[in-house]
mmCIF file as gemmi writes it, N, C-alpha and C atoms, coordinates in Angstrom:
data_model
loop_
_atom_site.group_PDB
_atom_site.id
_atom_site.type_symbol
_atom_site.label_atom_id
_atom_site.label_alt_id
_atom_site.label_comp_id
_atom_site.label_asym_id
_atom_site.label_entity_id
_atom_site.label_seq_id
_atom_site.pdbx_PDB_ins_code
_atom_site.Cartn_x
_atom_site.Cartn_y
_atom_site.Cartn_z
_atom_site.occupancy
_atom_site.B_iso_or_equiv
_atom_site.pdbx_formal_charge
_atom_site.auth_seq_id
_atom_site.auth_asym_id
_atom_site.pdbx_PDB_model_num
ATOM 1 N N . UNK Axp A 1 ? -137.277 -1.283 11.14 1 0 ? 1 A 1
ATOM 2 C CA . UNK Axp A 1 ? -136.866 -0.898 12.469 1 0 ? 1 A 1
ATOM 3 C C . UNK Axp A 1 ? -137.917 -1.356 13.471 1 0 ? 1 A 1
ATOM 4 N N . UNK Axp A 2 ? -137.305 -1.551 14.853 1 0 ? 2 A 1
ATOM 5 C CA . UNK Axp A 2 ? -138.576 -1.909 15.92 1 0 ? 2 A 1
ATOM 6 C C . UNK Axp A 2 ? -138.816 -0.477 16.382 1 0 ? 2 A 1
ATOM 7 N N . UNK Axp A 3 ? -139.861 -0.257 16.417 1 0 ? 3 A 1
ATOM 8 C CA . UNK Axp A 3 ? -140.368 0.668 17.393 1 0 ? 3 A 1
ATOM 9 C C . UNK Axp A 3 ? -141.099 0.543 18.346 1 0 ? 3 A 1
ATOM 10 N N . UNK Axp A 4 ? -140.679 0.941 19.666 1 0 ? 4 A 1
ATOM 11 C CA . UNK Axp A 4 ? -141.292 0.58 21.109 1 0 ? 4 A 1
ATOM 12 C C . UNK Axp A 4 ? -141.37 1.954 21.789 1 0 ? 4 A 1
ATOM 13 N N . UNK Axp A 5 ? -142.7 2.3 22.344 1 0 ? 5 A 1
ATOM 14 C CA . UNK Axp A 5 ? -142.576 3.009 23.681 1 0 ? 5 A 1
ATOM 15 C C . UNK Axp A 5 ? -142.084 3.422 24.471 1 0 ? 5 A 1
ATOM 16 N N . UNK Axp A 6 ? -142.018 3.75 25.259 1 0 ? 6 A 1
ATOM 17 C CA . UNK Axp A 6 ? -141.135 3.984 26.572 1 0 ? 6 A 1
ATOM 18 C C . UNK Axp A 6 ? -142.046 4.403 27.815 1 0 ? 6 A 1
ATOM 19 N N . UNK Axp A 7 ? -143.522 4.763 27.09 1 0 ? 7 A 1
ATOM 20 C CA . UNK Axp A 7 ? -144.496 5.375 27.87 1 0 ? 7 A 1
ATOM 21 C C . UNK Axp A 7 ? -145.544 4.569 27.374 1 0 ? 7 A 1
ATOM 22 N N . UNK Axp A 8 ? -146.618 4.731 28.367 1 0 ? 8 A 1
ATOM 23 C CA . UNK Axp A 8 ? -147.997 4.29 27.517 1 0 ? 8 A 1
ATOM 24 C C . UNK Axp A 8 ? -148.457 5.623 26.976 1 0 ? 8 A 1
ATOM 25 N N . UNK Axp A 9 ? -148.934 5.212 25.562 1 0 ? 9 A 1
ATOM 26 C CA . UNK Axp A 9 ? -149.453 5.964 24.184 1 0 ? 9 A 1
ATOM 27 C C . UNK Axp A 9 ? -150.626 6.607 24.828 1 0 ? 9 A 1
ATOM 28 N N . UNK Axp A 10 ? -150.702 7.579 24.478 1 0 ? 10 A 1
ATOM 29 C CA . UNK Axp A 10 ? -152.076 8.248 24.313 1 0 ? 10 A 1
ATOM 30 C C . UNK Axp A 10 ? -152.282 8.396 22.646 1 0 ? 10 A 1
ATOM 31 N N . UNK Axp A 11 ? -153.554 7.645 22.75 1 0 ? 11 A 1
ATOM 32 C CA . UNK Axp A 11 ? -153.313 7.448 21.462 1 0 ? 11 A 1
ATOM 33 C C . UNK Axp A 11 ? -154.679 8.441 20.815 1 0 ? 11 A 1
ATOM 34 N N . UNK Axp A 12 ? -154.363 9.365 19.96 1 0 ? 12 A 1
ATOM 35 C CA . UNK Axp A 12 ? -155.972 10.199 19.433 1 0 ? 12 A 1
ATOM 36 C C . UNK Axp A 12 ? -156.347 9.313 18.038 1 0 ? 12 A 1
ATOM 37 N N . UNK Axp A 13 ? -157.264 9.411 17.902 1 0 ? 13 A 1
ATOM 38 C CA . UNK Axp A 13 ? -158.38 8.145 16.824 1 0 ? 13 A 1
ATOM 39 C C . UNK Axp A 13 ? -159.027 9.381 16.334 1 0 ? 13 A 1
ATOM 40 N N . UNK Axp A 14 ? -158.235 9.605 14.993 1 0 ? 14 A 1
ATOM 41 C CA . UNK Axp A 14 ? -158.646 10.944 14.345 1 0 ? 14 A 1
ATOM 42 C C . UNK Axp A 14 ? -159.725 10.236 13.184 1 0 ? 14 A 1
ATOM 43 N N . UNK Axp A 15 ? -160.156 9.097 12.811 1 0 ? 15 A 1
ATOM 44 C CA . UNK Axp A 15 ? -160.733 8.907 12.271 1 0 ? 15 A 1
ATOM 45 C C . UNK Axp A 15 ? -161.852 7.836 12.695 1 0 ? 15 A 1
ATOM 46 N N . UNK Axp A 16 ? -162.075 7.82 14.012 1 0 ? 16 A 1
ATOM 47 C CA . UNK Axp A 16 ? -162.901 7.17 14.884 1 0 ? 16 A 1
ATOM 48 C C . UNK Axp A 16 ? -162.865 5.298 14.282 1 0 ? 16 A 1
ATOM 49 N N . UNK Axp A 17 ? -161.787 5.279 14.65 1 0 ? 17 A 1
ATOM 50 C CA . UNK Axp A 17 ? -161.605 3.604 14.289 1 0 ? 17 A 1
ATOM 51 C C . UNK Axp A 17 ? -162.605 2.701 15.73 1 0 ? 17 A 1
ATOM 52 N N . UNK Axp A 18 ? -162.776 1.448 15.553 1 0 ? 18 A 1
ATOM 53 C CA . UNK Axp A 18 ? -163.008 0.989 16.222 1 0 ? 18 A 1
ATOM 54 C C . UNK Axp A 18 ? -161.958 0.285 17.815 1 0 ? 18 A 1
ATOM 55 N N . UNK Axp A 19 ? -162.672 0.657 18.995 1 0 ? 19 A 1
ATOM 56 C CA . UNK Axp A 19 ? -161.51 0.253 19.984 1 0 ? 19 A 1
ATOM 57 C C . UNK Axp A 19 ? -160.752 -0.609 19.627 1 0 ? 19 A 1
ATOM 58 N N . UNK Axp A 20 ? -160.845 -1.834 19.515 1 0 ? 20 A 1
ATOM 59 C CA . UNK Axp A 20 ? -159.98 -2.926 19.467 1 0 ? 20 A 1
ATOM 60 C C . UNK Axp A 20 ? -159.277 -2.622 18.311 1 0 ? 20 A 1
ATOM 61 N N . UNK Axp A 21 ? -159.251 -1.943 17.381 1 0 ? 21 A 1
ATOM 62 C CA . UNK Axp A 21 ? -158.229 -1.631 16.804 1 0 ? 21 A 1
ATOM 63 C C . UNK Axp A 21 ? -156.532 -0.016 17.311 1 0 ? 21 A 1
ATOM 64 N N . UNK Axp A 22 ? -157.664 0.649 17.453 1 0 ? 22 A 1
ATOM 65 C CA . UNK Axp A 22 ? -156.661 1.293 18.661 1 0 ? 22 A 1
ATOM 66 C C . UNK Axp A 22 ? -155.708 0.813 19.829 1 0 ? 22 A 1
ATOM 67 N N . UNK Axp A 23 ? -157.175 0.278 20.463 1 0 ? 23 A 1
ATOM 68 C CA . UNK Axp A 23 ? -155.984 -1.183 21.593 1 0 ? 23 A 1
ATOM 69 C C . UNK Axp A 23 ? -154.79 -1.982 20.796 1 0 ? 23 A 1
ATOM 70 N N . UNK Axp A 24 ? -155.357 -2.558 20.131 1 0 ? 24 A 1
ATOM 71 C CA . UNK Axp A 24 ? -154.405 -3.114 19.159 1 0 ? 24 A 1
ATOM 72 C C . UNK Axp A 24 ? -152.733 -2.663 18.786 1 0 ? 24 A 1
ATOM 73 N N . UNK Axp A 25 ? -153.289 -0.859 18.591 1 0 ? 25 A 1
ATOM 74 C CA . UNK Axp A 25 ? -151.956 -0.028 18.246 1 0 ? 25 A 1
ATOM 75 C C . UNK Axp A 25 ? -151.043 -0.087 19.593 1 0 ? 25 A 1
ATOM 76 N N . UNK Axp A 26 ? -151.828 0.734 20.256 1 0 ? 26 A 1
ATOM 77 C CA . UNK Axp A 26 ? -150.908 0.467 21.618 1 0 ? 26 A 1
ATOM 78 C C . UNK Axp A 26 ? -150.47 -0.494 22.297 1 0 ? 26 A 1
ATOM 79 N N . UNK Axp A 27 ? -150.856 -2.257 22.146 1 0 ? 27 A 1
ATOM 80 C CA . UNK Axp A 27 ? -150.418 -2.921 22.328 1 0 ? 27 A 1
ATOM 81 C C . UNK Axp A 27 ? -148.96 -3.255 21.353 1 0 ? 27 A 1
ATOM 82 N N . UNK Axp A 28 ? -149.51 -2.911 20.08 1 0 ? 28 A 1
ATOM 83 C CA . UNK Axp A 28 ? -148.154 -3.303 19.771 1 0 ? 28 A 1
ATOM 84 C C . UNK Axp A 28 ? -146.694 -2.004 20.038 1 0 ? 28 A 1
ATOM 85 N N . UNK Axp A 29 ? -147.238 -0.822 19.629 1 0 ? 29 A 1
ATOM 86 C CA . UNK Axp A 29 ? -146.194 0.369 20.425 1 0 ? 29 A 1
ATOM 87 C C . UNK Axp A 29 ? -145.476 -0.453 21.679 1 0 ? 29 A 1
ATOM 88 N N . UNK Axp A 30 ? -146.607 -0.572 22.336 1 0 ? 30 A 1
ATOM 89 C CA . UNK Axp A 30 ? -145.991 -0.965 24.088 1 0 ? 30 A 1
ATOM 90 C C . UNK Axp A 30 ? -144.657 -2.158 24.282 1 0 ? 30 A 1
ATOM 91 N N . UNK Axp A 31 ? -145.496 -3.237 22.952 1 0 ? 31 A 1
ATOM 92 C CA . UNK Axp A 31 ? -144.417 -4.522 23.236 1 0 ? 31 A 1
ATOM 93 C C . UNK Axp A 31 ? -143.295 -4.515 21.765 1 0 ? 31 A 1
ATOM 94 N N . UNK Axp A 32 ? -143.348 -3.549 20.962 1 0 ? 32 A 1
ATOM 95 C CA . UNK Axp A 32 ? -142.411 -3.202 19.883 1 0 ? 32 A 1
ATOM 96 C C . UNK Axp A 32 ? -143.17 -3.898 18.831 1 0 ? 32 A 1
ATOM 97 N N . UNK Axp A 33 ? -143.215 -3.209 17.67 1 0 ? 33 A 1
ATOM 98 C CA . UNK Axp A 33 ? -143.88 -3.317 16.152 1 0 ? 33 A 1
ATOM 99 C C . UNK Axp A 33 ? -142.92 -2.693 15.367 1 0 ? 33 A 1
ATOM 100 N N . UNK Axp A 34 ? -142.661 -3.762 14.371 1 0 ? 34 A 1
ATOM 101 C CA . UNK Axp A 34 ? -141.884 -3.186 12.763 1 0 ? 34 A 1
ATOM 102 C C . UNK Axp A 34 ? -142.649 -1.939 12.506 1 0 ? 34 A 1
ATOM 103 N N . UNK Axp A 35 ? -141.985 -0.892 12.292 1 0 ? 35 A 1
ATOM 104 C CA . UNK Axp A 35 ? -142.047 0.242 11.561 1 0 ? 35 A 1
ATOM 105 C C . UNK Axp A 35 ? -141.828 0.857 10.454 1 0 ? 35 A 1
ATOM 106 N N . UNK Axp A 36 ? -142.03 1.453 9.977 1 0 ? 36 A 1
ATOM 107 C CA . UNK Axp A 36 ? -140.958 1.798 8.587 1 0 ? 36 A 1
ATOM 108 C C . UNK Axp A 36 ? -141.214 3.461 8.765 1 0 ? 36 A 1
ATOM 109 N N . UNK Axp A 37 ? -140.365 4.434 9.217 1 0 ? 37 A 1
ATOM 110 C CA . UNK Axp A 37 ? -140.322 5.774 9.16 1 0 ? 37 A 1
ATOM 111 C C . UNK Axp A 37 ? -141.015 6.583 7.863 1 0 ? 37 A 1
ATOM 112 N N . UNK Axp A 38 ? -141.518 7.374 7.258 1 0 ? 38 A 1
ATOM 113 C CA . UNK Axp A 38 ? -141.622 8.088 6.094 1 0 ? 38 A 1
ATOM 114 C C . UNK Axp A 38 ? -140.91 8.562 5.98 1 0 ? 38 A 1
ATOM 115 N N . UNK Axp A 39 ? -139.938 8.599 4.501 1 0 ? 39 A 1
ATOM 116 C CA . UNK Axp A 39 ? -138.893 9.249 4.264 1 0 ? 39 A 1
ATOM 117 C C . UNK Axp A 39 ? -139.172 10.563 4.153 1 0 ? 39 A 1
ATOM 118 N N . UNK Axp A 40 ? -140.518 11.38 3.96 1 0 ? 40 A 1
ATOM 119 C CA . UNK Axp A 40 ? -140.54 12.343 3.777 1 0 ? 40 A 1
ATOM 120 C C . UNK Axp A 40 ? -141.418 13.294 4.653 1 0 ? 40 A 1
ATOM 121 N N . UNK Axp A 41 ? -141.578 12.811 6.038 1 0 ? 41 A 1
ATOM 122 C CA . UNK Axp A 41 ? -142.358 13.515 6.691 1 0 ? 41 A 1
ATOM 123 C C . UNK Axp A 41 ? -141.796 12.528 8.514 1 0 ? 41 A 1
ATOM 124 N N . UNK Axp A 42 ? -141.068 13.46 8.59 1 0 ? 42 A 1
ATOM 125 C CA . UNK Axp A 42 ? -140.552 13.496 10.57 1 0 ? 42 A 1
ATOM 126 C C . UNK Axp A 42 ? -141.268 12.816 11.172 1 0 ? 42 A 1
ATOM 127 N N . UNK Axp A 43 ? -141.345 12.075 12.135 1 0 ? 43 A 1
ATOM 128 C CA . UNK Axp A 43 ? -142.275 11.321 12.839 1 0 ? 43 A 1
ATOM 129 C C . UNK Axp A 43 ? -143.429 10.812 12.516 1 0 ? 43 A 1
ATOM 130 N N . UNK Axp A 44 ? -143.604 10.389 11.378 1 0 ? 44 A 1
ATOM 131 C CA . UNK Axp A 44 ? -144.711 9.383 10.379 1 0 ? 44 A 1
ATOM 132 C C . UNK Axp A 44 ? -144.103 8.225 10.482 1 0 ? 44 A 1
ATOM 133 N N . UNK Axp A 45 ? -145.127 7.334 10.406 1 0 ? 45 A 1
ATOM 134 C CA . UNK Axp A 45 ? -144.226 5.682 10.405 1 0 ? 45 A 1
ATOM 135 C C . UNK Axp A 45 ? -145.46 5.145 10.031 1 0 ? 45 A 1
ATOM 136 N N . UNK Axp A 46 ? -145.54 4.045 9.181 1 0 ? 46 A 1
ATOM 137 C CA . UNK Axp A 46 ? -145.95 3.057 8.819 1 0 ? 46 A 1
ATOM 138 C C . UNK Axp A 46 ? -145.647 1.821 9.936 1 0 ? 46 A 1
ATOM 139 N N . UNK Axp A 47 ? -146.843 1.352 10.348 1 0 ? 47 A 1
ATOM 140 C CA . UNK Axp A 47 ? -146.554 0.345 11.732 1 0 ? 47 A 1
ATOM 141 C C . UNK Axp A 47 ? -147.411 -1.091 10.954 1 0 ? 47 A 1
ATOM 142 N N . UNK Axp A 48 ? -146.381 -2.071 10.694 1 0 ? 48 A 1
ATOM 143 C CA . UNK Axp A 48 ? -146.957 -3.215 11.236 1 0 ? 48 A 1
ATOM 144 C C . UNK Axp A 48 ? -146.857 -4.432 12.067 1 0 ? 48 A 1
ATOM 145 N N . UNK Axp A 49 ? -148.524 -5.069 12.428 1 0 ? 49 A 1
ATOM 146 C CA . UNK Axp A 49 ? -148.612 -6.091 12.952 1 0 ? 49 A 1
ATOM 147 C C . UNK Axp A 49 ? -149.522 -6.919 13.089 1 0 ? 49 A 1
ATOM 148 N N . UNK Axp A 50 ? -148.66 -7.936 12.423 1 0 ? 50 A 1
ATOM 149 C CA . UNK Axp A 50 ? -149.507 -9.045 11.415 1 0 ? 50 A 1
ATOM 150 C C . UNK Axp A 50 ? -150.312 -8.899 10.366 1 0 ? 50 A 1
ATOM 151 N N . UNK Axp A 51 ? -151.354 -9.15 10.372 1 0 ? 51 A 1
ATOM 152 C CA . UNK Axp A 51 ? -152.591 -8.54 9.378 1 0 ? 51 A 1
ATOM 153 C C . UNK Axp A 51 ? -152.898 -7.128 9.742 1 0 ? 51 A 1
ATOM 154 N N . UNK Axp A 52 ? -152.504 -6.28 10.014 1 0 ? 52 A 1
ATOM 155 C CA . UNK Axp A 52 ? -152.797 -4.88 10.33 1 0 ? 52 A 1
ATOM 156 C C . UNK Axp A 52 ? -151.711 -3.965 10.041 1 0 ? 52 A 1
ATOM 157 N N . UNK Axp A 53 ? -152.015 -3.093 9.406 1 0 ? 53 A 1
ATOM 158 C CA . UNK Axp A 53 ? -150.951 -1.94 9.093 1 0 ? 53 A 1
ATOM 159 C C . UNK Axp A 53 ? -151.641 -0.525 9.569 1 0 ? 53 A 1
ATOM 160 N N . UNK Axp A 54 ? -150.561 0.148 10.26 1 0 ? 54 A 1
ATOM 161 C CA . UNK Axp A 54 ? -151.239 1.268 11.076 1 0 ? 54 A 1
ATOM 162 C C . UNK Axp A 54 ? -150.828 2.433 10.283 1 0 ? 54 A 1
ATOM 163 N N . UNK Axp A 55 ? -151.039 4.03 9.987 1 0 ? 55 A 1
ATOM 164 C CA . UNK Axp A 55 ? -150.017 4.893 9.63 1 0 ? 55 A 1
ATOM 165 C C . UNK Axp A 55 ? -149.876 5.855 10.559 1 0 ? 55 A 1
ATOM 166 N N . UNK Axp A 56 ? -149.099 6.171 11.122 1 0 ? 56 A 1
ATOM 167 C CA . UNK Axp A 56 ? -149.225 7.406 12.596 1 0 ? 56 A 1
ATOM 168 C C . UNK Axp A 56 ? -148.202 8.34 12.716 1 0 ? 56 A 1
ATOM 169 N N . UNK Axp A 57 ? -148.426 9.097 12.92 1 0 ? 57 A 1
ATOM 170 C CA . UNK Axp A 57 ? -147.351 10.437 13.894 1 0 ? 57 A 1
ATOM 171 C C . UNK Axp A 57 ? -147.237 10.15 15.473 1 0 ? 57 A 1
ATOM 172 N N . UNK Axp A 58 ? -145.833 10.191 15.474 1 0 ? 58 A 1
ATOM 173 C CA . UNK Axp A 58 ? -145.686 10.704 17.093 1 0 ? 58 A 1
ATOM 174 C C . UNK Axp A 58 ? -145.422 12.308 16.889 1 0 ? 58 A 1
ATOM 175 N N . UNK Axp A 59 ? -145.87 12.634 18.068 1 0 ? 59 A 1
ATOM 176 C CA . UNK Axp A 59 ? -145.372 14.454 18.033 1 0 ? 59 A 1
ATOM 177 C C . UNK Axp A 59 ? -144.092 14.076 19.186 1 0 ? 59 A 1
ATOM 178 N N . UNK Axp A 60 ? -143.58 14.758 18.607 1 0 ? 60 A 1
ATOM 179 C CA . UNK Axp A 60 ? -142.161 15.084 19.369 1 0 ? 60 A 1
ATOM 180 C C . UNK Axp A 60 ? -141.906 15.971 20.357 1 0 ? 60 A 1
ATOM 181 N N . UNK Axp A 61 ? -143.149 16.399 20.484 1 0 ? 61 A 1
ATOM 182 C CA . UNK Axp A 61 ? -143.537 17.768 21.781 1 0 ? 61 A 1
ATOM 183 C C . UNK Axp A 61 ? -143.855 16.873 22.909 1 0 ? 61 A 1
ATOM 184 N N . UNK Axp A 62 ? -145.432 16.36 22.437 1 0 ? 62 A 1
ATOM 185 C CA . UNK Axp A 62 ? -146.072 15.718 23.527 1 0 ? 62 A 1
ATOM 186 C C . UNK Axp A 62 ? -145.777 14.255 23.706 1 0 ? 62 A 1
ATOM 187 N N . UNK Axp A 63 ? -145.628 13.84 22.381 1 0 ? 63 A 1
ATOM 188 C CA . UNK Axp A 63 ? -144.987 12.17 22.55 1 0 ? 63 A 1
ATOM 189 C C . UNK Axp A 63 ? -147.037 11.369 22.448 1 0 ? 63 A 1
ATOM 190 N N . UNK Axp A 64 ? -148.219 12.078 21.807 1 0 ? 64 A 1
ATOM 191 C CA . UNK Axp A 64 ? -149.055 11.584 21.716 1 0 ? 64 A 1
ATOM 192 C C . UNK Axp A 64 ? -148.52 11.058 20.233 1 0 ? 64 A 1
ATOM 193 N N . UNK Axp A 65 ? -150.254 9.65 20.096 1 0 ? 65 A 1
ATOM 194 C CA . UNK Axp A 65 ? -149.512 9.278 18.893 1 0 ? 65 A 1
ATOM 195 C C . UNK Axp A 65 ? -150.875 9.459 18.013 1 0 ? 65 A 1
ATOM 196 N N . UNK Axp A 66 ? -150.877 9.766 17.115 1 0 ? 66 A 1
ATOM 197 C CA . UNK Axp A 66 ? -151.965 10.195 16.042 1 0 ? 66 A 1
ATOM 198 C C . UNK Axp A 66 ? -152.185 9.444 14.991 1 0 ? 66 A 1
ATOM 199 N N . UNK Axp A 67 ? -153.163 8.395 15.345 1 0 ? 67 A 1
ATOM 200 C CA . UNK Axp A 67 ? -153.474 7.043 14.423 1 0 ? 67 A 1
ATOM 201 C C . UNK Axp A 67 ? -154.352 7.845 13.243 1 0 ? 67 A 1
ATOM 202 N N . UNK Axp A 68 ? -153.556 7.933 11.995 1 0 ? 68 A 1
ATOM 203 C CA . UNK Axp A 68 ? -154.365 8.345 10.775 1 0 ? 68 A 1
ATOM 204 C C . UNK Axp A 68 ? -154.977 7.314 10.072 1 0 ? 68 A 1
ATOM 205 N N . UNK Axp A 69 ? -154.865 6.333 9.935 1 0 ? 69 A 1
ATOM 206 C CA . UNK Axp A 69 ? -155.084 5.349 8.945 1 0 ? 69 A 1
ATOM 207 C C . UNK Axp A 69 ? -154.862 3.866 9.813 1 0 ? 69 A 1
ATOM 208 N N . UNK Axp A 70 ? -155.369 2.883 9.049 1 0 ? 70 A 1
ATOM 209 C CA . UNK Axp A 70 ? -155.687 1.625 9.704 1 0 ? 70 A 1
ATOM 210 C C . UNK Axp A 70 ? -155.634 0.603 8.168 1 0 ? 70 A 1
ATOM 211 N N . UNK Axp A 71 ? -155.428 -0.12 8.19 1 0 ? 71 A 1
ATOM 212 C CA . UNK Axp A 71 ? -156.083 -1.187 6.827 1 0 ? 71 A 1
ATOM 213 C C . UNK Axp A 71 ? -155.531 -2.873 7.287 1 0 ? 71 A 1
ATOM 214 N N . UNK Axp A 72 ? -156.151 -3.524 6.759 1 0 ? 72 A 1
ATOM 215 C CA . UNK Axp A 72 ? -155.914 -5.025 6.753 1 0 ? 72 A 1
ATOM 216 C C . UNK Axp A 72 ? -155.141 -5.309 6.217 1 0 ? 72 A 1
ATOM 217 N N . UNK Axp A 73 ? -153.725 -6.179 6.036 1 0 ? 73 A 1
ATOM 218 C CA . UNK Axp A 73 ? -152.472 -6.397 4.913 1 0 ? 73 A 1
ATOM 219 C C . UNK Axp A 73 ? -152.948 -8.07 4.431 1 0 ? 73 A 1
ATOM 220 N N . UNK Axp A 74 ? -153.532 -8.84 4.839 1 0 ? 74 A 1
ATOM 221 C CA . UNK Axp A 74 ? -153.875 -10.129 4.713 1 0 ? 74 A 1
ATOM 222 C C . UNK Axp A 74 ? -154.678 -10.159 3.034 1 0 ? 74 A 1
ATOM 223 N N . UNK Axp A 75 ? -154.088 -10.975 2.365 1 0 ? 75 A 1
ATOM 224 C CA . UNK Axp A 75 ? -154.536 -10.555 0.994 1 0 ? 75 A 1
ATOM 225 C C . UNK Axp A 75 ? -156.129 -11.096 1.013 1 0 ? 75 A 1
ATOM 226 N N . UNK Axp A 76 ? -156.685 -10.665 -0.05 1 0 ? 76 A 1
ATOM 227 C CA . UNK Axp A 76 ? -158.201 -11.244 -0.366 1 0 ? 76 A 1
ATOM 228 C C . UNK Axp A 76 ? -158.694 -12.36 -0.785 1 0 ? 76 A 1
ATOM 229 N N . UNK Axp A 77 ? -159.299 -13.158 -0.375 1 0 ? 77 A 1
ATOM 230 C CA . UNK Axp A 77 ? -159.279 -14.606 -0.319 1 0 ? 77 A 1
ATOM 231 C C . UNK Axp A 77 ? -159.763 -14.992 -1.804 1 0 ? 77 A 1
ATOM 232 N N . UNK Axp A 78 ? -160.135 -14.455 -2.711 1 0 ? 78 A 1
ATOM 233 C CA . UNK Axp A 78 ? -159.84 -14.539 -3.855 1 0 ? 78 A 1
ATOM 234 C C . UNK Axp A 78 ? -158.368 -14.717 -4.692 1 0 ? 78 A 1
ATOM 235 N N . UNK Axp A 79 ? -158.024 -13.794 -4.178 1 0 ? 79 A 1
ATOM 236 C CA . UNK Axp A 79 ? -156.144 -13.326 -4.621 1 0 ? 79 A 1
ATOM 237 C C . UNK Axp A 79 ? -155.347 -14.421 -3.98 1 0 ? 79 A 1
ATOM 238 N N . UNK Axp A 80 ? -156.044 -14.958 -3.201 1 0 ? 80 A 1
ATOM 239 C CA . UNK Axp A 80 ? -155.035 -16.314 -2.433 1 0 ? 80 A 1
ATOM 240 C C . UNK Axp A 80 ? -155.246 -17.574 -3.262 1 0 ? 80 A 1
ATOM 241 N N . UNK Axp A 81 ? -156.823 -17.546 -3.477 1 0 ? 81 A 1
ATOM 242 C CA . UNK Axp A 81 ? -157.16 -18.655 -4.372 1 0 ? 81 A 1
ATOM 243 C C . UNK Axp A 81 ? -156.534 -19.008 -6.091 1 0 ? 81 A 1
ATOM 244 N N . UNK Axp A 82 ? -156.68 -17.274 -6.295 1 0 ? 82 A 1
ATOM 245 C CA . UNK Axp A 82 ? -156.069 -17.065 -7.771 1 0 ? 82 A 1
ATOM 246 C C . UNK Axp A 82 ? -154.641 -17.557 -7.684 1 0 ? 82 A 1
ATOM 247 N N . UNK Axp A 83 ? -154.034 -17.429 -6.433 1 0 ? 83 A 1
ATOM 248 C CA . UNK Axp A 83 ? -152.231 -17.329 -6.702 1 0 ? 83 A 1
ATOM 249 C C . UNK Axp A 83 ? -152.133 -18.856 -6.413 1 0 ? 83 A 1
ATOM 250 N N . UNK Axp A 84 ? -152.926 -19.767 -5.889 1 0 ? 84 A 1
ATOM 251 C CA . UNK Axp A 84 ? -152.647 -21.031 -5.994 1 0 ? 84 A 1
ATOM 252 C C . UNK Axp A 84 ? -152.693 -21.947 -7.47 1 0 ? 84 A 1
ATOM 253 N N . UNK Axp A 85 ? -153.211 -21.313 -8.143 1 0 ? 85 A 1
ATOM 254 C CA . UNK Axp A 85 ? -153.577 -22.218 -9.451 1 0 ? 85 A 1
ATOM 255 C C . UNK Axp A 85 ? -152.62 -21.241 -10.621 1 0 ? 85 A 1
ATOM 256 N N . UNK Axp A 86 ? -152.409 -20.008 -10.207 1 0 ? 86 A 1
ATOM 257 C CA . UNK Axp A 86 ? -151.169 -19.483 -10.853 1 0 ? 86 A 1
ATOM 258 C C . UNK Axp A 86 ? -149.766 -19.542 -11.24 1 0 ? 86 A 1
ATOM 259 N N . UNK Axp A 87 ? -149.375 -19.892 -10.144 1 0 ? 87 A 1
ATOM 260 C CA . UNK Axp A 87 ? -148.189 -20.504 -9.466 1 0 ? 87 A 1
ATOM 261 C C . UNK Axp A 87 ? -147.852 -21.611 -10.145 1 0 ? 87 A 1
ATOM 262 N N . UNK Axp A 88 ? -148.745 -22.803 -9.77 1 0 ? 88 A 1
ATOM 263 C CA . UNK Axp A 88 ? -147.987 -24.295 -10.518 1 0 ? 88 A 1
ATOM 264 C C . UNK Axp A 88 ? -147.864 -24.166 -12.441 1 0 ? 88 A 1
ATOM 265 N N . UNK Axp A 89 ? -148.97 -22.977 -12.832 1 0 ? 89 A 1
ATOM 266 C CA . UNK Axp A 89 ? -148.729 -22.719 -14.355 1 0 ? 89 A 1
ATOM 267 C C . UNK Axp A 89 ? -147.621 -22.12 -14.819 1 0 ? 89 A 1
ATOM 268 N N . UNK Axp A 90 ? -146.986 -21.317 -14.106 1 0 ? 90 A 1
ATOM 269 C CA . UNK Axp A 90 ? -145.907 -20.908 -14.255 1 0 ? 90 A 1
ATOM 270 C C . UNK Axp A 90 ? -144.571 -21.699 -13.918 1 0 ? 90 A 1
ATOM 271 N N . UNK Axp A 91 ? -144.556 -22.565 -13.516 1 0 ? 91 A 1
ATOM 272 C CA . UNK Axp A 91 ? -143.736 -23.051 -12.975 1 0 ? 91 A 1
ATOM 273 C C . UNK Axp A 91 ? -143.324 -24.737 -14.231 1 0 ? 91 A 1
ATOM 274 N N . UNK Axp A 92 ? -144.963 -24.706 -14.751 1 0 ? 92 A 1
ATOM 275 C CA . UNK Axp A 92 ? -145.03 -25.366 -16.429 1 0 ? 92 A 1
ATOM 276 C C . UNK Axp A 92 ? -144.844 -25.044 -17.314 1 0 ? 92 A 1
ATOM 277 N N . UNK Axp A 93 ? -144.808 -23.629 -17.359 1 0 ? 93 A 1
ATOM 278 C CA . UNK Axp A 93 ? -144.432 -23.208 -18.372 1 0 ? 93 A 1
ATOM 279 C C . UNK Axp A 93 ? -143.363 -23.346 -19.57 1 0 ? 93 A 1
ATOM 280 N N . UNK Axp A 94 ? -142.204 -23.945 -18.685 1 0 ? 94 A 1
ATOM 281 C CA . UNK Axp A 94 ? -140.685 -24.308 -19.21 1 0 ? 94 A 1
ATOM 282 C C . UNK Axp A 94 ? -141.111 -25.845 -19.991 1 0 ? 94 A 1
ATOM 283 N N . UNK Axp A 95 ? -142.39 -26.567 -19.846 1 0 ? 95 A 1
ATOM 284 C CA . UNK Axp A 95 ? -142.643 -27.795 -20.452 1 0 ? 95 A 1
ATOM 285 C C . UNK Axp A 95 ? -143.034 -27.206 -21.976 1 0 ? 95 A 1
ATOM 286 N N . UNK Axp A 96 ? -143.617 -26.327 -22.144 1 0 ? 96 A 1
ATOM 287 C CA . UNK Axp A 96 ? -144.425 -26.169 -23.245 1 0 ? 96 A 1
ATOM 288 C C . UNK Axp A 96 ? -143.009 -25.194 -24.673 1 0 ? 96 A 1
């Protein structure tokens, strides 16, 4: 789903992230970011954009948004290296 704003975010940094990553959130809130709701908890969403995955609450009272979590989605440049030389072996496999 997109999820967009309607307001500018007040956004609380319950785990003292760094600004530009906060900015970050509210930029994407503001101009719409893929979401994915939690199926099991009301106004939780999983937000991403691009290399960044956010996890947050909106409150439905105040409409603040409560950045819990932050992480990088861009795999580890190891795991990129590994999946290149992985890939064409598997794909030989049908020779052997």
């Amino acid at each position: 789903m997109l999820l967009r704003l309607n307001h500018t975010a007040v956004i609380d940094n319950l785990r003292s992230y760094s600004r530009e990553i906060v900015e970050r959130l509210a930029i994407a809130l503001r101009d719409g970011a893929v979401a994915e709701p939690d199926p099991r908890r009301k106004g939780f969403y999983d937000v991403n954009d691009g290399d960044r995955s956010f996890f947050i609450h909106i409150s439905p009272v105040t409409g603040r948004v409560w950045l819990l979590a932050s992480w990088c989605t861009e795999p580890a440049p190891r795991a990129r290296y590994a999946a290149h030389f992985i890939a064409p072996a598997r794909e030989m496999a049908h020779l052997y």
